[in-house]
TIMI-2910 file (N, C-alpha, C, CB; in pm, 1 decimal, decimal comma, always signed):
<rs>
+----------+----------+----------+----------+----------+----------+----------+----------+----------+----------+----------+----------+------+
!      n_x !      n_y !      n_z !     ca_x !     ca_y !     ca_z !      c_x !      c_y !      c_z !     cb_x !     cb_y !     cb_z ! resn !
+----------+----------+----------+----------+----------+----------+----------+----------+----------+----------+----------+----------+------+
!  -1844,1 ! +11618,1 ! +11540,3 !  -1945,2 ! +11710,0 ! +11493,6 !  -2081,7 ! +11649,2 ! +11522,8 !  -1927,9 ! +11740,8 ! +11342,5 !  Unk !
!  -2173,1 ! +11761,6 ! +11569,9 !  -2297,4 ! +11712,9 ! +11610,2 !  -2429,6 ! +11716,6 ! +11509,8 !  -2324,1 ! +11787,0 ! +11727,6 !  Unk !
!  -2545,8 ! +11647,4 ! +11469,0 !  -2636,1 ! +11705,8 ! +11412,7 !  -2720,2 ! +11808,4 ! +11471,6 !  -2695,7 ! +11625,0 ! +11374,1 !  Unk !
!  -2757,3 ! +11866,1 ! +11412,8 !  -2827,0 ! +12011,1 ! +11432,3 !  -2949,5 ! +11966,3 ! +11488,4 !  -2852,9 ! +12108,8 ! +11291,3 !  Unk !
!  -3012,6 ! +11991,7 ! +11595,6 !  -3113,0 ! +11987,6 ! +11661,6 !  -3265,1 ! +11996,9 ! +11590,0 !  -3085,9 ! +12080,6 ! +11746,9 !  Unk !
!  -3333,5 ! +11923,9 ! +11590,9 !  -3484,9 ! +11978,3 ! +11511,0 !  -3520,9 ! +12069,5 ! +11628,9 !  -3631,2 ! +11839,1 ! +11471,0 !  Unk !
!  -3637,3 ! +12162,7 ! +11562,8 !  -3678,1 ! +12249,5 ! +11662,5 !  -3863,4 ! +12251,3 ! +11629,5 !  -3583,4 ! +12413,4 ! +11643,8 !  Unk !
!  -3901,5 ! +12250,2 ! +11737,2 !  -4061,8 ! +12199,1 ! +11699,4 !  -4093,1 ! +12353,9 ! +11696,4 !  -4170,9 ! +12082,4 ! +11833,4 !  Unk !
!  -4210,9 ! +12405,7 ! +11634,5 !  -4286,3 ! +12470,6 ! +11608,4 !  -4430,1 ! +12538,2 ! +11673,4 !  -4286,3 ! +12420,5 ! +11533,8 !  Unk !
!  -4457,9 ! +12613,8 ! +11768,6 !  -4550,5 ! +12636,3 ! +11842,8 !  -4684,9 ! +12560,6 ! +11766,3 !  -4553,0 ! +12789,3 ! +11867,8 !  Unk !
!  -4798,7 ! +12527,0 ! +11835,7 !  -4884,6 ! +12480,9 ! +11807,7 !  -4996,1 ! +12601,4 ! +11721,8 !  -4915,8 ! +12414,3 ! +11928,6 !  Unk !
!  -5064,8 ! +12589,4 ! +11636,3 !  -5163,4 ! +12715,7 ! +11592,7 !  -5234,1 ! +12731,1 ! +11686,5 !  -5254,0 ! +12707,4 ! +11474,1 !  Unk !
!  -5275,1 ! +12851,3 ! +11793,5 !  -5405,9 ! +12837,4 ! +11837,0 !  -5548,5 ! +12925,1 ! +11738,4 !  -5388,9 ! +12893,5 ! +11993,6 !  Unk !
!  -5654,6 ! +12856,8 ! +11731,4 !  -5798,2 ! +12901,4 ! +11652,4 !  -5775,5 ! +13029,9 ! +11742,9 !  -5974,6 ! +12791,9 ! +11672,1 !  Unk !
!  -5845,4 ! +13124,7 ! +11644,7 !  -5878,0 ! +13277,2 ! +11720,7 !  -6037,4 ! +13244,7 ! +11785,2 !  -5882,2 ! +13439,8 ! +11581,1 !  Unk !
!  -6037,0 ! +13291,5 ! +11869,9 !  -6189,3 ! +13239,8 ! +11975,8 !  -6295,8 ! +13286,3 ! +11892,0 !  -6214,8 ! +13325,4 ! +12154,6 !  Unk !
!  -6418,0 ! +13219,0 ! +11842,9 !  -6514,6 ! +13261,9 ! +11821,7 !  -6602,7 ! +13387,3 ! +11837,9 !  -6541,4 ! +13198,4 ! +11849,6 !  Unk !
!  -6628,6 ! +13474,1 ! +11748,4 !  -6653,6 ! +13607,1 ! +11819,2 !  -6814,3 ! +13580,5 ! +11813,9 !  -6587,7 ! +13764,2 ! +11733,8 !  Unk !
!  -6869,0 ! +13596,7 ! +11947,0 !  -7006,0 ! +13653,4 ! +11962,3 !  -7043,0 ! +13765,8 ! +11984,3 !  -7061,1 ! +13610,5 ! +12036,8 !  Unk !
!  -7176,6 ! +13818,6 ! +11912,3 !  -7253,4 ! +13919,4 ! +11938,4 !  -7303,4 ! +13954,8 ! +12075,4 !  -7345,2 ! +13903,8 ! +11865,7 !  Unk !
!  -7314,8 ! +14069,2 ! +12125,1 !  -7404,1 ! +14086,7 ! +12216,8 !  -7529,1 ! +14120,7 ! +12217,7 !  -7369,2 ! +14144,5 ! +12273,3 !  Unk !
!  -7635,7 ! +14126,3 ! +12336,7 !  -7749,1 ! +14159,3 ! +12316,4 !  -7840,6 ! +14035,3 ! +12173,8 !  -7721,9 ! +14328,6 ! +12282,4 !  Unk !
!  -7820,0 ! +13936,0 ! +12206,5 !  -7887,8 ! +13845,3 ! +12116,4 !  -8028,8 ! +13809,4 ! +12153,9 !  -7811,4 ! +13724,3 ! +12105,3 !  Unk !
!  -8138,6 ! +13783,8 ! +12113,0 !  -8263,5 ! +13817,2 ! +12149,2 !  -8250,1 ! +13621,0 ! +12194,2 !  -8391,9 ! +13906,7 ! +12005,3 !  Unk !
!  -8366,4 ! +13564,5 ! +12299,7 !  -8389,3 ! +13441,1 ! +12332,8 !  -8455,6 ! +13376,0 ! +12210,3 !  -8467,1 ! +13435,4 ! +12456,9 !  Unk !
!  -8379,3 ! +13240,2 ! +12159,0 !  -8490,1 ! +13194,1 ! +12058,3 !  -8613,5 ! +13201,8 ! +12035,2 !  -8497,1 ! +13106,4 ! +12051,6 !  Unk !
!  -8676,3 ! +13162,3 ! +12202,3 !  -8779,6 ! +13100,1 ! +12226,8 !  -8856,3 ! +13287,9 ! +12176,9 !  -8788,1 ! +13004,3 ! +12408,4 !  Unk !
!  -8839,2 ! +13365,2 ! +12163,2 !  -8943,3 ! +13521,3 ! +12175,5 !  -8960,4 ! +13538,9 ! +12008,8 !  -8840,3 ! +13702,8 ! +12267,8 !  Unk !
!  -9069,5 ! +13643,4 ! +11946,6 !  -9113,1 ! +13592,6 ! +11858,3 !  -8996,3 ! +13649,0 ! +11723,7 !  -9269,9 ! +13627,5 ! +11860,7 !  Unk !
!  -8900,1 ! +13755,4 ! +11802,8 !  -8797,0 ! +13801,4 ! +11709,6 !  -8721,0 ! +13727,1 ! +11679,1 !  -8731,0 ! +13890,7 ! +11738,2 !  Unk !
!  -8656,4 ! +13619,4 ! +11798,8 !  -8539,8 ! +13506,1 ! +11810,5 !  -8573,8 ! +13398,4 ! +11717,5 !  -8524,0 ! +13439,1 ! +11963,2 !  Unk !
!  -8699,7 ! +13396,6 ! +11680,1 !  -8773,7 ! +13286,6 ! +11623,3 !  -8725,5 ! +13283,8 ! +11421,0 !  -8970,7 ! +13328,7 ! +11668,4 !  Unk !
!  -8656,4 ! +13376,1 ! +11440,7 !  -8609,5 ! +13420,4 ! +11274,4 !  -8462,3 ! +13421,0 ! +11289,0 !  -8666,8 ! +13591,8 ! +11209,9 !  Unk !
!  -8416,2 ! +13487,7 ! +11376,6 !  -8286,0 ! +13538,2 ! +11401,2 !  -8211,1 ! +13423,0 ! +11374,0 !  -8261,0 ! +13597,7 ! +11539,3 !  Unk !
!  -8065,9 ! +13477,4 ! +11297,7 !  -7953,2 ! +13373,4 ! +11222,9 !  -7841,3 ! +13350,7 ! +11381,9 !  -7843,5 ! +13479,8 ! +11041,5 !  Unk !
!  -7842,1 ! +13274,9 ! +11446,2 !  -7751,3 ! +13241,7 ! +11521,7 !  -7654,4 ! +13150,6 ! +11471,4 !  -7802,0 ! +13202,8 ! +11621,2 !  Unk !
!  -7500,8 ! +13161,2 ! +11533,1 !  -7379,1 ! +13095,2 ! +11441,5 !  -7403,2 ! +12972,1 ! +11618,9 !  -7162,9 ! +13237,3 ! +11390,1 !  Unk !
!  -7338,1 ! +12832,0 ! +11568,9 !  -7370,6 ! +12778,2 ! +11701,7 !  -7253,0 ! +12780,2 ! +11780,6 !  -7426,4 ! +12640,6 ! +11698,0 !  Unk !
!  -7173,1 ! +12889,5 ! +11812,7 !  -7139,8 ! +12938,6 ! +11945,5 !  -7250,0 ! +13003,6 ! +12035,7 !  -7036,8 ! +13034,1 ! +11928,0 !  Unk !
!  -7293,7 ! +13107,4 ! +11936,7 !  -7422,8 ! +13219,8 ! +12009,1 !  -7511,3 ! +13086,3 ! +12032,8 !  -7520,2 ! +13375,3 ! +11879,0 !  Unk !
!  -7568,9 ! +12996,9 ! +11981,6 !  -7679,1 ! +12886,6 ! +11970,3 !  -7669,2 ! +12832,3 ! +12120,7 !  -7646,8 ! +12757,5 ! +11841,4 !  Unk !
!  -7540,4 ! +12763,7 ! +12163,6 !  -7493,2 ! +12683,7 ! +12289,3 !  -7564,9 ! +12738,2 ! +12414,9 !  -7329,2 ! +12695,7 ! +12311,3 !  Unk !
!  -7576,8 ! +12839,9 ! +12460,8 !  -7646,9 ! +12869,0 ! +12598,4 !  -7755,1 ! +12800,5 ! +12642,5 !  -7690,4 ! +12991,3 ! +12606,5 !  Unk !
!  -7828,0 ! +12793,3 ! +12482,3 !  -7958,0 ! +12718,0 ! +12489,5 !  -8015,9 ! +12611,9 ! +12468,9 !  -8014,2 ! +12750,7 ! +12449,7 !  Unk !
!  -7890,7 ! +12513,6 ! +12432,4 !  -7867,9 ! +12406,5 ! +12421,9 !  -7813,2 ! +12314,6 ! +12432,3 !  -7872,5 ! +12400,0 ! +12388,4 !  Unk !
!  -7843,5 ! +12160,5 ! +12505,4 !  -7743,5 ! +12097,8 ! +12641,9 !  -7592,8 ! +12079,8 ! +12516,2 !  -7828,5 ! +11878,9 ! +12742,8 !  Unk !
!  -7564,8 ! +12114,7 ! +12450,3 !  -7422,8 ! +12059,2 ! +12354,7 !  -7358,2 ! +12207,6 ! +12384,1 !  -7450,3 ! +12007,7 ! +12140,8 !  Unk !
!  -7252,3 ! +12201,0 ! +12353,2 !  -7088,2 ! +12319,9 ! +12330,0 !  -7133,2 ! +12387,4 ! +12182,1 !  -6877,3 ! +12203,4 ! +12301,1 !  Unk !
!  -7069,1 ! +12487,3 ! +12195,8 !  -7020,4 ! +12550,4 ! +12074,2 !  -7012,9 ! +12422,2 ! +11947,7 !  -6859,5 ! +12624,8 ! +12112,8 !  Unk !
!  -6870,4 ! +12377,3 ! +11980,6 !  -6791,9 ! +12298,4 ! +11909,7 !  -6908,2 ! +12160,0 ! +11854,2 !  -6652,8 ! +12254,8 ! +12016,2 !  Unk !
!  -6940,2 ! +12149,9 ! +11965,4 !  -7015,2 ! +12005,4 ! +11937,4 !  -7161,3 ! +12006,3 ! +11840,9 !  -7060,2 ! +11941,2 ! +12097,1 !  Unk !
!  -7191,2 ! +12139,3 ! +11814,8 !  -7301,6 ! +12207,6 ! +11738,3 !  -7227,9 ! +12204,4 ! +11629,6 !  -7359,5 ! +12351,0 ! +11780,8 !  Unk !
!  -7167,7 ! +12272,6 ! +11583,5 !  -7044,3 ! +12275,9 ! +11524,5 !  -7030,2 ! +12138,1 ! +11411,2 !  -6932,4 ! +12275,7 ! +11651,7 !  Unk !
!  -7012,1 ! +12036,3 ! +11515,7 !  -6944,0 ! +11909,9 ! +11430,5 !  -7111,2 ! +11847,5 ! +11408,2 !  -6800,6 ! +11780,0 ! +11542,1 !  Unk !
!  -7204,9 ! +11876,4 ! +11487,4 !  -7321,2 ! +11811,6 ! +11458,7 !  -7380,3 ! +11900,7 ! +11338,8 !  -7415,6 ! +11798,1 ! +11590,0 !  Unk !
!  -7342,5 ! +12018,3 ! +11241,8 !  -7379,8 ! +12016,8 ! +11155,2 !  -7303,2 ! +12024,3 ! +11054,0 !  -7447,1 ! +12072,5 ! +11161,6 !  Unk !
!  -7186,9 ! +11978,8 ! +11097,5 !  -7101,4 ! +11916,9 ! +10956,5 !  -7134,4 ! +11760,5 ! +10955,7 !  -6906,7 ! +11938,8 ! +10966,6 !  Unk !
!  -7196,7 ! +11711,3 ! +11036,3 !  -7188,7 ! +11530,7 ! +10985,3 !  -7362,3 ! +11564,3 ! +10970,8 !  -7115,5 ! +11357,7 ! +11145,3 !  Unk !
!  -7446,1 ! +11677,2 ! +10939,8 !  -7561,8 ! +11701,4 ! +10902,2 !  -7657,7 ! +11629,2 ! +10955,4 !  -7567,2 ! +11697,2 ! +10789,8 !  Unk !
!  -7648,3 ! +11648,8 ! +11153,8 !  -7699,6 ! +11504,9 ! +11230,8 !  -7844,2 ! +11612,8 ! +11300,1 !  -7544,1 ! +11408,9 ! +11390,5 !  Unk !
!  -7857,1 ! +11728,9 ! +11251,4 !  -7940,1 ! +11831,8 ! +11311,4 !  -7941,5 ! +11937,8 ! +11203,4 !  -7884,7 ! +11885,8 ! +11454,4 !  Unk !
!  -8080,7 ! +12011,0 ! +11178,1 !  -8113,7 ! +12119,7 ! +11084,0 !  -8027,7 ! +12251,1 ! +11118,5 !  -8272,8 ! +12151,0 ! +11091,7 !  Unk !
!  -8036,0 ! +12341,6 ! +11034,6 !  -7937,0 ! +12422,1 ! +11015,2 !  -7960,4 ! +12526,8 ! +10878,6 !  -7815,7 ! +12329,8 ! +11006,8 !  Unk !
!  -7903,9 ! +12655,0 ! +10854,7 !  -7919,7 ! +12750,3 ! +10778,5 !  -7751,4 ! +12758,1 ! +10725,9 !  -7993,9 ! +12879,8 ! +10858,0 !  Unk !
!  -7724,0 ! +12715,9 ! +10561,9 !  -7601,8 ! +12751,9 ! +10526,2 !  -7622,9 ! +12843,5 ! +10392,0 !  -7511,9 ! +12622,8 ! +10508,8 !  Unk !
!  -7541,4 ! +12950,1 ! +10449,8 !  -7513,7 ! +13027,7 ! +10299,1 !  -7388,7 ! +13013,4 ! +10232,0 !  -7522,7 ! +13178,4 ! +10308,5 !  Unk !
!  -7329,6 ! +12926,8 ! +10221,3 !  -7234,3 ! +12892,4 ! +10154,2 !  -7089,7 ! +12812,6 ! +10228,6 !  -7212,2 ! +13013,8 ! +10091,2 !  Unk !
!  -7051,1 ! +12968,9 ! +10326,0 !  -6957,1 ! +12973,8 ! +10404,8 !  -6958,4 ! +12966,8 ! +10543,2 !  -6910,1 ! +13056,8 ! +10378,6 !  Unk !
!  -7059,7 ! +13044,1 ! +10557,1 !  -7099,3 ! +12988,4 ! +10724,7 !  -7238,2 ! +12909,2 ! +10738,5 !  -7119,6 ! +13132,2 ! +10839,3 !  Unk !
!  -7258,3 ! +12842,0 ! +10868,6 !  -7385,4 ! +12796,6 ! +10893,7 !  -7393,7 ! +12885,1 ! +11053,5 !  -7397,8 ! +12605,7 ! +10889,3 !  Unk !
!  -7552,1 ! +12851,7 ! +11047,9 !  -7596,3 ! +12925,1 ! +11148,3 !  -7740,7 ! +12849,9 ! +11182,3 !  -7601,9 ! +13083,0 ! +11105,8 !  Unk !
!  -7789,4 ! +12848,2 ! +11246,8 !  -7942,8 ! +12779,6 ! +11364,1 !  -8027,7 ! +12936,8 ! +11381,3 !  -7869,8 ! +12698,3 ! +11595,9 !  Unk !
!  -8149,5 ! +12872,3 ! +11327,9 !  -8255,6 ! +13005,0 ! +11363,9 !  -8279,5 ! +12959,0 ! +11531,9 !  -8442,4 ! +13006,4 ! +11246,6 !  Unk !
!  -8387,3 ! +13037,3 ! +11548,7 !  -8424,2 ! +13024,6 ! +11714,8 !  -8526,6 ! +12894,2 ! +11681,8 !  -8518,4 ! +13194,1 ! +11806,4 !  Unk !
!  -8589,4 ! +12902,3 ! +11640,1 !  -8664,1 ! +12757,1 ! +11579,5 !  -8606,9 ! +12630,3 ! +11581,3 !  -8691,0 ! +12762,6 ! +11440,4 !  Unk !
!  -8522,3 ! +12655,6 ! +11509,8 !  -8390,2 ! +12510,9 ! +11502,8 !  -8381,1 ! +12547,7 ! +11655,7 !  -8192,7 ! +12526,9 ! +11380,0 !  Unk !
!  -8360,2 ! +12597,5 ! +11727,5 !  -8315,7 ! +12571,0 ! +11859,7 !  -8394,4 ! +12536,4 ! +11972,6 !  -8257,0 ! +12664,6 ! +11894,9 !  Unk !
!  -8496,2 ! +12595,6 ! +11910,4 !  -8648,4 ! +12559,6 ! +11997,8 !  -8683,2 ! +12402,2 ! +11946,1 !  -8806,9 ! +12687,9 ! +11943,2 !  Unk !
!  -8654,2 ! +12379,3 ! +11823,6 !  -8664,5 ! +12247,9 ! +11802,1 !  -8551,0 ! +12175,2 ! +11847,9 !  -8687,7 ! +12224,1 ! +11673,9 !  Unk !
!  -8409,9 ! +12179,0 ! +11868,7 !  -8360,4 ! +12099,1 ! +11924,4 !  -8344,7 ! +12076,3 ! +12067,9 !  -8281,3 ! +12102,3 ! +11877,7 !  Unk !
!  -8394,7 ! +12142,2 ! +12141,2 !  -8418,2 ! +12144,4 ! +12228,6 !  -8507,1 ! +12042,5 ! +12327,4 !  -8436,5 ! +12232,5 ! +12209,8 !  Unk !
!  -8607,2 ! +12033,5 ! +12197,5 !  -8718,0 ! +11960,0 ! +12227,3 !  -8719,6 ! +11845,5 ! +12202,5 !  -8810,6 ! +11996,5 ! +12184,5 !  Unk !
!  -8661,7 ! +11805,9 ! +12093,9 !  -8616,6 ! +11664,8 ! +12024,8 !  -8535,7 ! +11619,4 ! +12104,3 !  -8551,0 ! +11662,7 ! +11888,0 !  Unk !
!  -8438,7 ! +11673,9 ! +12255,3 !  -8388,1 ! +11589,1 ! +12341,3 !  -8402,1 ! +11600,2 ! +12513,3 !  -8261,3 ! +11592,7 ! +12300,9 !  Unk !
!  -8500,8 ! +11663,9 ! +12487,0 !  -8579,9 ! +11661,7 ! +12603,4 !  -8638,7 ! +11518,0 ! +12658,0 !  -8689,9 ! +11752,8 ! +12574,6 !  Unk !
!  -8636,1 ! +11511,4 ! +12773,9 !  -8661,8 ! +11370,8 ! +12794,7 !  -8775,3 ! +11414,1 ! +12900,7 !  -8522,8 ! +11265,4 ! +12848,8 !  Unk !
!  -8893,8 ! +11349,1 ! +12863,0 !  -9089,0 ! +11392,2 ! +12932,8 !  -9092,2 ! +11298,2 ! +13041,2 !  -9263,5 ! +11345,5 ! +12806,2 !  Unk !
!  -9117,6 ! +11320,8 ! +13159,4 !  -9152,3 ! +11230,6 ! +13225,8 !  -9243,3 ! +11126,1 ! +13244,8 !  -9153,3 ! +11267,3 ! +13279,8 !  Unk !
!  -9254,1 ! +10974,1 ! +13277,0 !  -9335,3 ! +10901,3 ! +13247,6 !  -9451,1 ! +10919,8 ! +13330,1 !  -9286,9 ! +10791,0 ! +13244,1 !  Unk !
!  -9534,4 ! +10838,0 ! +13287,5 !  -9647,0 ! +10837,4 ! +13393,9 !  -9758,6 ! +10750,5 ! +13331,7 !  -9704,7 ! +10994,0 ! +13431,3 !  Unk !
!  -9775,9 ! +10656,4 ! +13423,4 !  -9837,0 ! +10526,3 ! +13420,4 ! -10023,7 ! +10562,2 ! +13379,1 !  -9802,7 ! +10444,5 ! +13595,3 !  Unk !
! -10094,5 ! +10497,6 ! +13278,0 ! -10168,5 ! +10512,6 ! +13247,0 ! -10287,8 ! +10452,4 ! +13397,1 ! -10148,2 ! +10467,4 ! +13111,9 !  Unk !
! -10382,6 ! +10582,7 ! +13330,2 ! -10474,7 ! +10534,7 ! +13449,1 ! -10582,3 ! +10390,0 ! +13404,6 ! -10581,5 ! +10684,1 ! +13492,9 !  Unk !
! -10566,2 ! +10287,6 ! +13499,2 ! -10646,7 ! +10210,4 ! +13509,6 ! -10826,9 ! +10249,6 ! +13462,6 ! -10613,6 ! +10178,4 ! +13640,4 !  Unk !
! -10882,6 ! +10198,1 ! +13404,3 ! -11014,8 ! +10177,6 ! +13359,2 ! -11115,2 ! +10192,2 ! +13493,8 ! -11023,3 ! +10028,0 ! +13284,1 !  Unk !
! -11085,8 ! +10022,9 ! +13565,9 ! -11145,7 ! +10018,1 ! +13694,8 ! -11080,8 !  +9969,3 ! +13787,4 ! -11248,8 !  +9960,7 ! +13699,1 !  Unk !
! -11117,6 ! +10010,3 ! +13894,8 ! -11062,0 ! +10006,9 ! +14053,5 ! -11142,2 !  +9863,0 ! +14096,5 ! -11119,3 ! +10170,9 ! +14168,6 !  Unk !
! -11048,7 !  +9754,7 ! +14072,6 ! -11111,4 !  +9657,4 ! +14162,2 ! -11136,6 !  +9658,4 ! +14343,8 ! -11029,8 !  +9548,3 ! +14129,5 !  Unk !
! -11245,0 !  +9676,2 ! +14358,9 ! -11261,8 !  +9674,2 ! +14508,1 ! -11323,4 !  +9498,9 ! +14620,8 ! -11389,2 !  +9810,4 ! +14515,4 !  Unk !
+----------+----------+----------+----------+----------+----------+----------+----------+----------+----------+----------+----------+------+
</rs>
């Protein structure tokens, strides 16, 4: 007599994030209020969905929570944006030109 085989269990897959359409650009003066969840947020910012996501559960970037969900105004996005923007250098100008 044999033991009965275990049998594994399909994996859960997450149901995909649903985004809105027609979402206004942060940067315009409507977007500048507007509640974005950070899937909708990602287009406009070098991180993923997901990685927005975990950056405001370890509370490493600003953010709008009403309890159950969080969400990024266009502001928060215009500000993060900017906070990893990297400016190009440029060497201060000399006083005087020794000749």
């Amino acid at each position: 007599m044999t033991a009965p085989q275990a049998t594994k269990s399909a994996p859960r897959k997450r149901p995909a994030p649903k985004i809105r359409e027609n979402l206004p650009a942060p940067q315009t003066a409507e977007g500048l209020l507007f509640h974005y969840t950070p899937y909708e947020a990602a287009p406009w910012t070098p991180y993923s969905g997901r990685t927005l996501t975990d950056m405001i559960a370890r509370r490493e970037i600003d953010f709008v929570s009403n309890g159950r969900d969080s969400y990024m105004t266009g502001a928060q996005i215009v500000a993060l944006v900017e906070r990893y923007t990297v400016k190009p250098f440029s060497k201060p100008q000399s006083a005087r030109v020794a000749a």
